[in-house]
PDB file of N, CA, C and O in Angstrom:
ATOM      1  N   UNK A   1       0.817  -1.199   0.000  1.00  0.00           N
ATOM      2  CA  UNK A   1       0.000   0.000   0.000  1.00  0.00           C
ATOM      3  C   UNK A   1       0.854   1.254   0.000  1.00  0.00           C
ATOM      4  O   UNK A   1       0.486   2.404  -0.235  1.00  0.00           O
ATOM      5  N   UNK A   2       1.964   0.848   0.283  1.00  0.00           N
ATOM      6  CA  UNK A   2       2.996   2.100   0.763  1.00  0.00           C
ATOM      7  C   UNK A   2       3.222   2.535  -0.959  1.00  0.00           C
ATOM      8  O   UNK A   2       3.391   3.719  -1.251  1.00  0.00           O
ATOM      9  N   UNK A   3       3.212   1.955  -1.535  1.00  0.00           N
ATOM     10  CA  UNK A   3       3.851   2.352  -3.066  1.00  0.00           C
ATOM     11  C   UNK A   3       2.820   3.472  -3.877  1.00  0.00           C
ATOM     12  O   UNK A   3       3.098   4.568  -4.363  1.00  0.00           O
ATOM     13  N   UNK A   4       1.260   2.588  -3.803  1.00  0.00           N
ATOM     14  CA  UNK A   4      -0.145   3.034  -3.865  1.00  0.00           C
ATOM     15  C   UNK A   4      -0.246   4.662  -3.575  1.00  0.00           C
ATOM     16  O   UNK A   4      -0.579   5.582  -4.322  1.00  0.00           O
ATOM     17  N   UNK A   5       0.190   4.646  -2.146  1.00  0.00           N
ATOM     18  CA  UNK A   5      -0.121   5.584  -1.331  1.00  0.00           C
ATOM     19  C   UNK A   5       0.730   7.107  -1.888  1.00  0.00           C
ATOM     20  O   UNK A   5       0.288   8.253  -1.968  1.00  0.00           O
ATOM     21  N   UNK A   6       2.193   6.518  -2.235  1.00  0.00           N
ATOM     22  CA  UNK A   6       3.144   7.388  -2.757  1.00  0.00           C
ATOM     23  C   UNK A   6       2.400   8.227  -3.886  1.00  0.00           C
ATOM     24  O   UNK A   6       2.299   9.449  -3.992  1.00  0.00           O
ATOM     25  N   UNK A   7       1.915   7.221  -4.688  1.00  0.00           N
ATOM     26  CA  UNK A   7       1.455   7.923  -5.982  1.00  0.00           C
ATOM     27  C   UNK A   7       0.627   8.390  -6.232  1.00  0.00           C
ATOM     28  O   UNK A   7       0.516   9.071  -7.251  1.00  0.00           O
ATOM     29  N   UNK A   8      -0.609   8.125  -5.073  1.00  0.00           N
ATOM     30  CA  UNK A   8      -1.905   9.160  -5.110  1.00  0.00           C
ATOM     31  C   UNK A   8      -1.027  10.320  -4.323  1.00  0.00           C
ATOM     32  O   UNK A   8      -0.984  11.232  -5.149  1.00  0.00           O
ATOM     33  N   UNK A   9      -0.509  10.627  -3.478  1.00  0.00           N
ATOM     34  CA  UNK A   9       0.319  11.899  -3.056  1.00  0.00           C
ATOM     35  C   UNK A   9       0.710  12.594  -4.216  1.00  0.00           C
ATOM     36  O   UNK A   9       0.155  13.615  -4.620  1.00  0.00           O
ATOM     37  N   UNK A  10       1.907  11.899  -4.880  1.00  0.00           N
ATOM     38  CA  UNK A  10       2.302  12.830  -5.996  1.00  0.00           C
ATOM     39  C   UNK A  10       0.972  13.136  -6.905  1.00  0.00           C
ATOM     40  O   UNK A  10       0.999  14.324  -7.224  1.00  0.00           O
ATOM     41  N   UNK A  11       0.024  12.588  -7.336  1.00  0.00           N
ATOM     42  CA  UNK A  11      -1.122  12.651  -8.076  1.00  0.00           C
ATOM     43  C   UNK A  11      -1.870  13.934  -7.818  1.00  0.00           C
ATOM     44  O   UNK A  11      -2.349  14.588  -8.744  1.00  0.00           O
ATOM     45  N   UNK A  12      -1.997  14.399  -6.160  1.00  0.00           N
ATOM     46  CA  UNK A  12      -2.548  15.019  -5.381  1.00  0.00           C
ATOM     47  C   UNK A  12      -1.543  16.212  -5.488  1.00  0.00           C
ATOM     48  O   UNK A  12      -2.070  17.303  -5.706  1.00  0.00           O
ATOM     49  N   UNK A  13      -0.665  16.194  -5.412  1.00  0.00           N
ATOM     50  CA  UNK A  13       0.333  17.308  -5.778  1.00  0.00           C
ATOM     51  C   UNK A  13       0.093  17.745  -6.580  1.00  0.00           C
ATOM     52  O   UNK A  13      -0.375  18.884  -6.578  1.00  0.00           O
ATOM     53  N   UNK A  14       0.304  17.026  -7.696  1.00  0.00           N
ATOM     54  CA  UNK A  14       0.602  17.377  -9.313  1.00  0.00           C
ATOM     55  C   UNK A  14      -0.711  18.414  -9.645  1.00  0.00           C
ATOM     56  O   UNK A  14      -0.578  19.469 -10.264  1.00  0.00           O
ATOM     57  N   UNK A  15      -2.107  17.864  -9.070  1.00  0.00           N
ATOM     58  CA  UNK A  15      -3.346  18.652  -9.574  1.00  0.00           C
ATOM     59  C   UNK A  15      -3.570  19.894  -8.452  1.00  0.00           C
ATOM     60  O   UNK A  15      -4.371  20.700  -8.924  1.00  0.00           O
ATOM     61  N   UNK A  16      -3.066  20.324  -7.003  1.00  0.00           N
ATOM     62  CA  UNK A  16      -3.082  20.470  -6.323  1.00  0.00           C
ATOM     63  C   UNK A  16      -1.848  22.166  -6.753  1.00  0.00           C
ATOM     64  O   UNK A  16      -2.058  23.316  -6.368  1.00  0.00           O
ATOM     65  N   UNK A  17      -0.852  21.743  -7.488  1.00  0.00           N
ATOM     66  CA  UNK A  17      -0.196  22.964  -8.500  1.00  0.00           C
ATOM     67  C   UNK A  17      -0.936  23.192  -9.132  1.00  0.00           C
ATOM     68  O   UNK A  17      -0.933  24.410  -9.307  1.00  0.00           O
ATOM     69  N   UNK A  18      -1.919  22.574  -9.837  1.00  0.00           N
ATOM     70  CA  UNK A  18      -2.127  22.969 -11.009  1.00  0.00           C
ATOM     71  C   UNK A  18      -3.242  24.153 -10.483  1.00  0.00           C
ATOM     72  O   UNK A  18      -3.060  25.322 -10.821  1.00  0.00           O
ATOM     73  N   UNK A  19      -4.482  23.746  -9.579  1.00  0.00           N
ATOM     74  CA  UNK A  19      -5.537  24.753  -8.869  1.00  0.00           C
ATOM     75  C   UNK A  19      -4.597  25.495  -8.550  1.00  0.00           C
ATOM     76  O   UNK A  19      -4.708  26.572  -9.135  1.00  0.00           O
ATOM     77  N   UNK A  20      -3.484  25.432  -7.730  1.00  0.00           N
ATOM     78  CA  UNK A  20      -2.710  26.937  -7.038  1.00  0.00           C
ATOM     79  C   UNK A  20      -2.518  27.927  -8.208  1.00  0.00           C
ATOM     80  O   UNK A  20      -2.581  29.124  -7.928  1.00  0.00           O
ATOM     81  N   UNK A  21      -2.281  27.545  -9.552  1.00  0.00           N
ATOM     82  CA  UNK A  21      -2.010  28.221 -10.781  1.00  0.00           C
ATOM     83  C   UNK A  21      -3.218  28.943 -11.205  1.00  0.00           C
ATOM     84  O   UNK A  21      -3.476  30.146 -11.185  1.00  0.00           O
ATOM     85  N   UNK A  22      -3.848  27.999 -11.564  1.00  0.00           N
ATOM     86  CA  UNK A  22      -5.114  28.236 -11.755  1.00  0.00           C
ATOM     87  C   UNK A  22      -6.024  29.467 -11.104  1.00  0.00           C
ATOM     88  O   UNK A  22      -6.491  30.414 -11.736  1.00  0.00           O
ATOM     89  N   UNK A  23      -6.124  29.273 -10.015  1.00  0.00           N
ATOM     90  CA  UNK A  23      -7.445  29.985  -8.657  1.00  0.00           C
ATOM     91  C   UNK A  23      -6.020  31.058  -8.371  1.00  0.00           C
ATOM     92  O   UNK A  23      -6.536  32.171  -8.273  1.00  0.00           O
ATOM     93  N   UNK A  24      -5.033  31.165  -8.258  1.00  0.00           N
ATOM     94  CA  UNK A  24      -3.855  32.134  -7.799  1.00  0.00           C
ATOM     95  C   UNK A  24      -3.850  32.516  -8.864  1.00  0.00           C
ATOM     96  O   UNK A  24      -4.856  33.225  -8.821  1.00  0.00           O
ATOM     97  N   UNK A  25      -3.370  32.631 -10.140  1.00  0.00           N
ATOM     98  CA  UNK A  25      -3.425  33.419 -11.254  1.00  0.00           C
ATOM     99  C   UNK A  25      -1.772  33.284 -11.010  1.00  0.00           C
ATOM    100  O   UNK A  25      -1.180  34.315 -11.328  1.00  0.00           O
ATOM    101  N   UNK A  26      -1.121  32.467 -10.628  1.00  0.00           N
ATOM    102  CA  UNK A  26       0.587  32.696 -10.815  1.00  0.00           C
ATOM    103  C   UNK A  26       1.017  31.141 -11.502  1.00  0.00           C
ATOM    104  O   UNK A  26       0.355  30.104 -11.472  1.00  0.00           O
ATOM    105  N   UNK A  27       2.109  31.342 -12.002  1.00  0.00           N
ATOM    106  CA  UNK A  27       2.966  31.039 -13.062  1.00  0.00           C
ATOM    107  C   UNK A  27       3.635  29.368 -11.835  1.00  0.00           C
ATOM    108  O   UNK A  27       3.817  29.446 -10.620  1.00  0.00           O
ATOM    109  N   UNK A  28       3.807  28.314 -12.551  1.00  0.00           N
ATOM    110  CA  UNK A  28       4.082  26.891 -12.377  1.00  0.00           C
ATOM    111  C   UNK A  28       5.736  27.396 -11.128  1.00  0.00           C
ATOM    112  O   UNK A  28       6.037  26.779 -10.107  1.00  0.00           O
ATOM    113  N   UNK A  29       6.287  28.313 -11.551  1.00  0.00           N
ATOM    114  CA  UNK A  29       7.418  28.353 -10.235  1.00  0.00           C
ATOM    115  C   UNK A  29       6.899  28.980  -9.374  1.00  0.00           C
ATOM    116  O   UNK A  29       7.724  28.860  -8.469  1.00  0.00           O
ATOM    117  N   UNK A  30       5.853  29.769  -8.868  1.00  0.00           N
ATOM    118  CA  UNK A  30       5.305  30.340  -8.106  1.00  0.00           C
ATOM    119  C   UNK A  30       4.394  29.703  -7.384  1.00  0.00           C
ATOM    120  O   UNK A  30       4.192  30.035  -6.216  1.00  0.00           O
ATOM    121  N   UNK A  31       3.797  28.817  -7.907  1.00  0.00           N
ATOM    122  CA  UNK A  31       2.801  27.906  -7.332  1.00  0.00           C
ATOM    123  C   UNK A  31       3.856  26.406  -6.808  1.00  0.00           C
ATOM    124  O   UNK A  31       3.358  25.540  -6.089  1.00  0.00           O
ATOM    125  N   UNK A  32       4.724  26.352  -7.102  1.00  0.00           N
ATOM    126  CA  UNK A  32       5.295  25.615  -6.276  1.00  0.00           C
ATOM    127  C   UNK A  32       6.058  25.724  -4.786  1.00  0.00           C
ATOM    128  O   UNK A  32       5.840  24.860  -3.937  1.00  0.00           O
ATOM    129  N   UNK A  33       6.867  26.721  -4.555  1.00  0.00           N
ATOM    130  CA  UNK A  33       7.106  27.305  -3.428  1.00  0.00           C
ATOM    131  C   UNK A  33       5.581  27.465  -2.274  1.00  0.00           C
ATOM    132  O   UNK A  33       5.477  27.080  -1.109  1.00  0.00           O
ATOM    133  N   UNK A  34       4.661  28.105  -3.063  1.00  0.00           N
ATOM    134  CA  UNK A  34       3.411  28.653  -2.403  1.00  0.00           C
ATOM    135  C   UNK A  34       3.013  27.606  -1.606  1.00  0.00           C
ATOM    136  O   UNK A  34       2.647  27.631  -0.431  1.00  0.00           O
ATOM    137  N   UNK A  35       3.165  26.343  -2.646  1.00  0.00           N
ATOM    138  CA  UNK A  35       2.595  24.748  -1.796  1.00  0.00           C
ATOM    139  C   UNK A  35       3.976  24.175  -1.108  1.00  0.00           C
ATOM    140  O   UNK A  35       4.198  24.515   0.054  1.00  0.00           O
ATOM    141  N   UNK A  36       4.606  23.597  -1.564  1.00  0.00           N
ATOM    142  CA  UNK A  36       5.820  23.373  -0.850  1.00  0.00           C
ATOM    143  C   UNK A  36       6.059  23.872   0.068  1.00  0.00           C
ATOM    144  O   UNK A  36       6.191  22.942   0.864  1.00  0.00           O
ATOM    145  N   UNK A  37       6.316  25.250   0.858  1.00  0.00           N
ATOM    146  CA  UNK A  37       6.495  25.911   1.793  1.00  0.00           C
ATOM    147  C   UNK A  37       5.152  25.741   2.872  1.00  0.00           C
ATOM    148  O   UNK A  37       5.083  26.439   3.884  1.00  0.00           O
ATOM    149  N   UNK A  38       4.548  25.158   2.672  1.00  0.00           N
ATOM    150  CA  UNK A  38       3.145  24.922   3.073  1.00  0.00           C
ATOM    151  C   UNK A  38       3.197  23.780   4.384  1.00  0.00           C
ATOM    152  O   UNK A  38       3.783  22.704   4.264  1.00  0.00           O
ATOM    153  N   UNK A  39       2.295  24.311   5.985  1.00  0.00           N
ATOM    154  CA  UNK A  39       2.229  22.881   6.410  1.00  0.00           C
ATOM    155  C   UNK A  39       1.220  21.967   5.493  1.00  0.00           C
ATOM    156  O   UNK A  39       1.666  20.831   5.654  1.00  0.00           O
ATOM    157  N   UNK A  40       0.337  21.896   4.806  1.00  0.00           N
ATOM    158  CA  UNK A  40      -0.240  21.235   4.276  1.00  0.00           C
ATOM    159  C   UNK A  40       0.590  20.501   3.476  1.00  0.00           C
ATOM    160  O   UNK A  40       0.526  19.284   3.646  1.00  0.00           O
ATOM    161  N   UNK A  41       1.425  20.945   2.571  1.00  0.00           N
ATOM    162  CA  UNK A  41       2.174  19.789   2.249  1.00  0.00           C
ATOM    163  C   UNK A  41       2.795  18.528   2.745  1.00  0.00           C
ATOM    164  O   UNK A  41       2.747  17.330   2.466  1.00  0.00           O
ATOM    165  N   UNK A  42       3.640  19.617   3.941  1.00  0.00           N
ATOM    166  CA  UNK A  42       4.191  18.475   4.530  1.00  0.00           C
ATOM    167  C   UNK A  42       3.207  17.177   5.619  1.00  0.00           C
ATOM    168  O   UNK A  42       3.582  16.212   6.286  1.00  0.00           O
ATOM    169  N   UNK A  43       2.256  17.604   5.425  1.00  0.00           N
ATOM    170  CA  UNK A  43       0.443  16.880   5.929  1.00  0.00           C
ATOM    171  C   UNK A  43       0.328  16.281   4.931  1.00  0.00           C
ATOM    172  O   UNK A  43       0.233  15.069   5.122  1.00  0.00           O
ATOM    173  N   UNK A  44       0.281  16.662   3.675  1.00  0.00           N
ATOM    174  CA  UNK A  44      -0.085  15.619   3.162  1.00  0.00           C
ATOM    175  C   UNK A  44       1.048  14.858   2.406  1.00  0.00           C
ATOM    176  O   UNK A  44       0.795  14.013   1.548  1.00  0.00           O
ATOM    177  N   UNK A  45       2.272  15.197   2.763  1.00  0.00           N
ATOM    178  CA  UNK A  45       3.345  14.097   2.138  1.00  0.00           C
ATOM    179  C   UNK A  45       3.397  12.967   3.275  1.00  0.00           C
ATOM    180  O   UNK A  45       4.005  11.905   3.135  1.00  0.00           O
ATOM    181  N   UNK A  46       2.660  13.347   4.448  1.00  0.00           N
ATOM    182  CA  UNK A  46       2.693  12.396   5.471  1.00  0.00           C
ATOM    183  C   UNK A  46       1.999  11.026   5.291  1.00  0.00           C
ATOM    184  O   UNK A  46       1.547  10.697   6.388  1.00  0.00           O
ATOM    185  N   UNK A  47       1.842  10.481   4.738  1.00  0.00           N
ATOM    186  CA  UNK A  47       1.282   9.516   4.132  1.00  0.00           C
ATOM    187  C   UNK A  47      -0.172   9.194   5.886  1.00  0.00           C
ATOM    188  O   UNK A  47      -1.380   9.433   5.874  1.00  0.00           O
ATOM    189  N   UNK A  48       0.522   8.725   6.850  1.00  0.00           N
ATOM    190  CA  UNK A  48      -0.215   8.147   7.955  1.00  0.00           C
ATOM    191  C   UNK A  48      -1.459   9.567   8.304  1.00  0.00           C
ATOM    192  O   UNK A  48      -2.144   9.277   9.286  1.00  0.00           O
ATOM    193  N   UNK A  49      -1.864  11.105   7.625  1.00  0.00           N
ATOM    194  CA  UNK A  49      -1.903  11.546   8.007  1.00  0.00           C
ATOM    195  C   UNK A  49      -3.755  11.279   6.743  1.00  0.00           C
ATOM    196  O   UNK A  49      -4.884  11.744   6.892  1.00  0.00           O
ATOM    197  N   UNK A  50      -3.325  10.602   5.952  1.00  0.00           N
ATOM    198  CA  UNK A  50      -4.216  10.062   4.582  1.00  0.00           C
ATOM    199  C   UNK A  50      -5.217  11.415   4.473  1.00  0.00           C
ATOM    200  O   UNK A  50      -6.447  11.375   4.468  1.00  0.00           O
ATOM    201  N   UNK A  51      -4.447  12.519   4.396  1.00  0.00           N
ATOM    202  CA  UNK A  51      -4.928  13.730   3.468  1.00  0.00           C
ATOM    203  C   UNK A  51      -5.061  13.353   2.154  1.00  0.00           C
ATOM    204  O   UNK A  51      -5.930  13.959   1.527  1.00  0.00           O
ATOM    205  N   UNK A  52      -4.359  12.417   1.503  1.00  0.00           N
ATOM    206  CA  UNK A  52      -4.284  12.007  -0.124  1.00  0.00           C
ATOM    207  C   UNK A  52      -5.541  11.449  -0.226  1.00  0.00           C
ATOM    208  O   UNK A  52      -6.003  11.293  -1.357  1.00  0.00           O
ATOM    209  N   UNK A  53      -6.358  11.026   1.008  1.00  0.00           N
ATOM    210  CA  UNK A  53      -8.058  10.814   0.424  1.00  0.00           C
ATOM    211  C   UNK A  53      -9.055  11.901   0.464  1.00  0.00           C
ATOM    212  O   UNK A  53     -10.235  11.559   0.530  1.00  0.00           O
ATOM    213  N   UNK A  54      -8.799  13.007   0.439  1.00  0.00           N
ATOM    214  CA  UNK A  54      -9.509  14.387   0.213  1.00  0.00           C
ATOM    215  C   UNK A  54      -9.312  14.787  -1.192  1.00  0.00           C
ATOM    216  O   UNK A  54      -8.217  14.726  -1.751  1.00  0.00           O
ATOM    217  N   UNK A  55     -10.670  15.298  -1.887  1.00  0.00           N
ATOM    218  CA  UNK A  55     -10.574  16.191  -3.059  1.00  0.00           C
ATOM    219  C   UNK A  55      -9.282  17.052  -3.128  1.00  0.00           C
ATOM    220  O   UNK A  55      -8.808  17.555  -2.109  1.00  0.00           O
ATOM    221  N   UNK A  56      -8.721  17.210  -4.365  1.00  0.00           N
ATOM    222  CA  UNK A  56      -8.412  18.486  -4.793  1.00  0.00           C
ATOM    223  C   UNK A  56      -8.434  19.936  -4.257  1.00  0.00           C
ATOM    224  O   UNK A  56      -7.756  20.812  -3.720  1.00  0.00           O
ATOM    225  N   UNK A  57      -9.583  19.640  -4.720  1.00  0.00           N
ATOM    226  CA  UNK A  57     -10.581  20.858  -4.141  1.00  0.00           C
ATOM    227  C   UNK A  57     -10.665  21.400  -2.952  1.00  0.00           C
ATOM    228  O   UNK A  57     -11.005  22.573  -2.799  1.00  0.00           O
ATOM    229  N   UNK A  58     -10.428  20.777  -2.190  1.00  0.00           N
ATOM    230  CA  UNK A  58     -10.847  20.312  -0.222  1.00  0.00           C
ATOM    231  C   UNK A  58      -9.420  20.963   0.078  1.00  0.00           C
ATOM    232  O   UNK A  58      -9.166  21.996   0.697  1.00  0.00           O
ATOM    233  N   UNK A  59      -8.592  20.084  -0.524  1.00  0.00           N
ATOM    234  CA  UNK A  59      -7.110  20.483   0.197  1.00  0.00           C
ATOM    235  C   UNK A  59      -6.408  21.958  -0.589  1.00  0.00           C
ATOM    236  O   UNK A  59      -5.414  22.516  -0.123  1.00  0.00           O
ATOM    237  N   UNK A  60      -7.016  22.362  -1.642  1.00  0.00           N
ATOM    238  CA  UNK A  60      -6.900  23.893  -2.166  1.00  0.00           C
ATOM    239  C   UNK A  60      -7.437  24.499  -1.066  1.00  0.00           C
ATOM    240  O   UNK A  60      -6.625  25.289  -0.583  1.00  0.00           O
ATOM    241  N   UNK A  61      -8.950  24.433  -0.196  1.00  0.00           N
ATOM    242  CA  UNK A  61      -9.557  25.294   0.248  1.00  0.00           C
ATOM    243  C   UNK A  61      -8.636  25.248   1.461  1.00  0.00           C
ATOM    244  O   UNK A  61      -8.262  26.273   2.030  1.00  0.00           O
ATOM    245  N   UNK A  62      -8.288  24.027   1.833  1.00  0.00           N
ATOM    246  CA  UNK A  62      -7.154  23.834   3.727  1.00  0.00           C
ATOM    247  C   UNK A  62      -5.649  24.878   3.449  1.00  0.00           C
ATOM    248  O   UNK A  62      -4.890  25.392   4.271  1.00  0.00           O
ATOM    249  N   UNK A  63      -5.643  24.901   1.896  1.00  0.00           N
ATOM    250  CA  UNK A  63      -4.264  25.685   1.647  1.00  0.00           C
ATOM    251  C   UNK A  63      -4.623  27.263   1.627  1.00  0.00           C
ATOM    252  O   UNK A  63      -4.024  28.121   2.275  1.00  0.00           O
ATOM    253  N   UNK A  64      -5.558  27.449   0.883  1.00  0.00           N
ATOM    254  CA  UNK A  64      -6.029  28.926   1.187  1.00  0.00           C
ATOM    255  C   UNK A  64      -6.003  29.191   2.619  1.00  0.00           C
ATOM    256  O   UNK A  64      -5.247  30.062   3.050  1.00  0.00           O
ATOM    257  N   UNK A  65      -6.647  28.621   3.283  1.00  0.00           N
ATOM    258  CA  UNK A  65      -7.434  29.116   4.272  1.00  0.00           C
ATOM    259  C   UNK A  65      -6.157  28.975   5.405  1.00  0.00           C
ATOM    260  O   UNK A  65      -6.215  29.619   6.452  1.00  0.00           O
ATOM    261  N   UNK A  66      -5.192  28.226   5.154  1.00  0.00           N
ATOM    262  CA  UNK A  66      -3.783  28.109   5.881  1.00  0.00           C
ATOM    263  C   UNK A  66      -3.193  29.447   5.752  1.00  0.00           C
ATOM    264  O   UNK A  66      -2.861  30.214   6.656  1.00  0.00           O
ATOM    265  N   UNK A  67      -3.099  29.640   4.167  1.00  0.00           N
ATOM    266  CA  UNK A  67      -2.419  31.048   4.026  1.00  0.00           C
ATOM    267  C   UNK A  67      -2.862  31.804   4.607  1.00  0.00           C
ATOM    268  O   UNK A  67      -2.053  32.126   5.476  1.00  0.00           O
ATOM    269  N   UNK A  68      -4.360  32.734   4.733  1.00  0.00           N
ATOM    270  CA  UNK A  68      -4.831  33.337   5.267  1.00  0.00           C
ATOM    271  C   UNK A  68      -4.901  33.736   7.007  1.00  0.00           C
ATOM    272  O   UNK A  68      -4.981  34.848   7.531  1.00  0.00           O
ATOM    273  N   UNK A  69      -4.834  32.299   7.672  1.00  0.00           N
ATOM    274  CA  UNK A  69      -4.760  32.197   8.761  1.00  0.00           C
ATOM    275  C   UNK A  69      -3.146  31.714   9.380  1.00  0.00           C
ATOM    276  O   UNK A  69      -2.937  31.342  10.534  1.00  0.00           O
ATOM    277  N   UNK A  70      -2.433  31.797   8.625  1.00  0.00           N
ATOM    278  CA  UNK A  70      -1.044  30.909   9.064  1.00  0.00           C
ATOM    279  C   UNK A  70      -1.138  30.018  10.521  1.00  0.00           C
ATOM    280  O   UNK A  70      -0.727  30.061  11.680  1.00  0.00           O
ATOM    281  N   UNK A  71      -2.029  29.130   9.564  1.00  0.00           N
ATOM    282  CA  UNK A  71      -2.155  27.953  10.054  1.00  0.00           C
ATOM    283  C   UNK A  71      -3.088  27.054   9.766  1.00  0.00           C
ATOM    284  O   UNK A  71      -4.291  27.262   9.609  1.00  0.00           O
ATOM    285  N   UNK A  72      -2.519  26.068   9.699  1.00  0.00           N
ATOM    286  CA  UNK A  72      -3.581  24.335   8.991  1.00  0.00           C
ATOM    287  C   UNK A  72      -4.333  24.125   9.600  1.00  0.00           C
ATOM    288  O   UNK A  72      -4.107  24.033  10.806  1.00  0.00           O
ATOM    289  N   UNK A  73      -5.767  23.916   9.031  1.00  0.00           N
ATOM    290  CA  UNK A  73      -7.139  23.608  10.278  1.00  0.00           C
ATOM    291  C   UNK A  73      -7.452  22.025   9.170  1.00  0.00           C
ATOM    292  O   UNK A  73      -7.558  22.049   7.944  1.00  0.00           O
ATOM    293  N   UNK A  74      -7.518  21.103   9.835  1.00  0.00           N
ATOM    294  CA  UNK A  74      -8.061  19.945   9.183  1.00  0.00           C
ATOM    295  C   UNK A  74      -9.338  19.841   9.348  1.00  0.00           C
ATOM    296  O   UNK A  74      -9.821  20.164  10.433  1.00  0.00           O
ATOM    297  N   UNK A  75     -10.221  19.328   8.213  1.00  0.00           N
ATOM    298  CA  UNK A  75     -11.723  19.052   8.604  1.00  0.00           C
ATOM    299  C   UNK A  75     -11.846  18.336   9.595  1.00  0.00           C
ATOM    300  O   UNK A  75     -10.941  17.590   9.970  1.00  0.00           O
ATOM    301  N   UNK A  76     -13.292  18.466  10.349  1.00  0.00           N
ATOM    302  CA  UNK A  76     -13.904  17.640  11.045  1.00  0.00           C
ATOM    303  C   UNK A  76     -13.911  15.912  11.252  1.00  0.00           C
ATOM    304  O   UNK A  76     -13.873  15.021  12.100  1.00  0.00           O
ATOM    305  N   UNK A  77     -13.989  16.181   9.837  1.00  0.00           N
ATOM    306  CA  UNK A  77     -13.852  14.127   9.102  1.00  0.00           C
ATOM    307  C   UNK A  77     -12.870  13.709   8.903  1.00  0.00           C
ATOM    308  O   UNK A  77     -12.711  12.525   8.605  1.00  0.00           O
ATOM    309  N   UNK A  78     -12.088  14.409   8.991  1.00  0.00           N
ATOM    310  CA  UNK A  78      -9.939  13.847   8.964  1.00  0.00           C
ATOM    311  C   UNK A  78     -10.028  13.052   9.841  1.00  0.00           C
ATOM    312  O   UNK A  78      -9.033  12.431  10.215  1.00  0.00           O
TER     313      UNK A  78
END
């Protein structure tokens, strides 16, 4: 499962830049730092932490709302 798990992460990444680009209006090196520098990333590179079973979508809104608040609020249902 550990292998599985790796690749819905990167999967979750990969689309997870792409909304930061997207909904941010900034350019593929800009949206990487933005997430990378992120506790959410490192949440969800955590594999045991199984953020990689949340939408896209879900974990854009935990990253906004991180930025805004400098700091990670996990849903209720985590």
């Amino acid at each position: 499962m550990k292998i599985v798990g790796e690749t819905l992460i990167e999967l979750k990444v990969q689309d997870l830049v792409s909304l930061v680009m997207q909904n941010e209006a900034i350019e593929f090196m800009d949206a990487l730092p933005y997430l990378y520098d992120s506790e959410l990333y490192s949440a969800l590179t955590d594999e045991e932490t199984k953020l990689w079973h949340l939408s896209t979508e879900k974990l854009y809104d935990m990253l906004k709302n991180e930025k805004q608040n400098n700091k990670l609020e996990y849903p209720d249902f985590v």
